[in-house]
N, C-alpha and C positions, 0 to 999 in steps of 0.2 A: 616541949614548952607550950606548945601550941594548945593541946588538950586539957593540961594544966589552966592555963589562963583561961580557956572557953567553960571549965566546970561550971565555975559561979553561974552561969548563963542557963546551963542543963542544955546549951545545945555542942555539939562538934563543931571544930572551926567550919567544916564544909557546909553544913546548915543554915552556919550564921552567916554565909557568904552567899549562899542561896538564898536567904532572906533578906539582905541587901541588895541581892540584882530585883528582888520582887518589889522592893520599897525603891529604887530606882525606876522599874517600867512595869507598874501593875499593870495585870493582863500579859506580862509575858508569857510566851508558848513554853510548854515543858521543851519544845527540841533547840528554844534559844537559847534556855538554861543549861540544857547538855553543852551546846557547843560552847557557850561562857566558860562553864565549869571545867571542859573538856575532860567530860563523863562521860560513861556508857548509857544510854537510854532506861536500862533496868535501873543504874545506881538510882539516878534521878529521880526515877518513879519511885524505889523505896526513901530516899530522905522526903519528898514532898509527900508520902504518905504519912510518914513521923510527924510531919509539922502539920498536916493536917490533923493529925491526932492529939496531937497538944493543943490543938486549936490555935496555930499563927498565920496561917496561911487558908486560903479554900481552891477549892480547883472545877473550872466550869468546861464541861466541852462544849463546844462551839463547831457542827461539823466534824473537819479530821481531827482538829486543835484540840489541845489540854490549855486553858488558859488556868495562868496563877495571880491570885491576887492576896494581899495582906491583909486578917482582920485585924481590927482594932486592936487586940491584948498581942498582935504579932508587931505592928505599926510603937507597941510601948515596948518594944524589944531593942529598940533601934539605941536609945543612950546604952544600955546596958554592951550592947554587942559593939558601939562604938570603946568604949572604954576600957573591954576586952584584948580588942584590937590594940590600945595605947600600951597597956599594960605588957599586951605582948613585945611589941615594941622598943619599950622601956628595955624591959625584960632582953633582949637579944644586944640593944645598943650598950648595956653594963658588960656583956659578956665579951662584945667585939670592938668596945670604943663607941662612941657618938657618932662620929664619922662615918665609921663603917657603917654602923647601923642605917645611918640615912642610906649611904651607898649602896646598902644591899637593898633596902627599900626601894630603892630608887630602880636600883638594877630589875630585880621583883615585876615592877609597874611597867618596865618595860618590856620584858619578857612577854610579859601576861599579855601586852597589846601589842606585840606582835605575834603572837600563836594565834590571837582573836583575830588577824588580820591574813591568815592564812586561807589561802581556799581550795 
């Protein structure tokens, strides 16, 4: 469902999630991305190649650092990949009730911040 809903976008939901943590903390390091993402170092480095290639993203090193930041035509991604996201949403809460839907959202966001919380 997820691929589905992210086509309009032309990106994977993984990218457009990657481009959200960029649009959250420009100048992120590609290794806080891995560990957000909770990817392998390689995956990362080929989607941030992608989006640099599409031109939404740029990538500056700094020292050991890969820093990431958003261009401008990545920064006009952000309604689109928001709305992706709803759509998706929508999309899952028809299937499993409204409810659930939050629920499993809910559950989701917590998951998510407790693996980010792991050390």
């Amino acid at each position: 469902m997820a691929e589905d809903e992210f086509a309009t976008s032309g990106l994977s939901p993984t990218s457009a999630f990657l481009l959200m943590a960029v649009f959250e903390k420009e100048g992120i390091s590609q290794k806080e991305l891995g560990e957000m993402l909770h990817l392998q170092p390689s995956t990362v480095t080929r989607l941030i190649e992608k989006l640099v290639i599409k031109g939404l993203i740029t990538s500056r090193v700094e020292g050991r650092l890969s820093l990431i930041f958003a261009t401008d035509k990545g920064k006009a991604m952000d309604e689109t990949i928001n709305e992706c996201w709803n759509n998706l949403r929508k999309r899952y809460s028809e299937l499993l009730g409204e409810k659930e839907g939050d629920d499993l959202s809910l559950h989701l966001y917590k998951v998510s911040d407790q693996l980010e919380n792991i050390e």
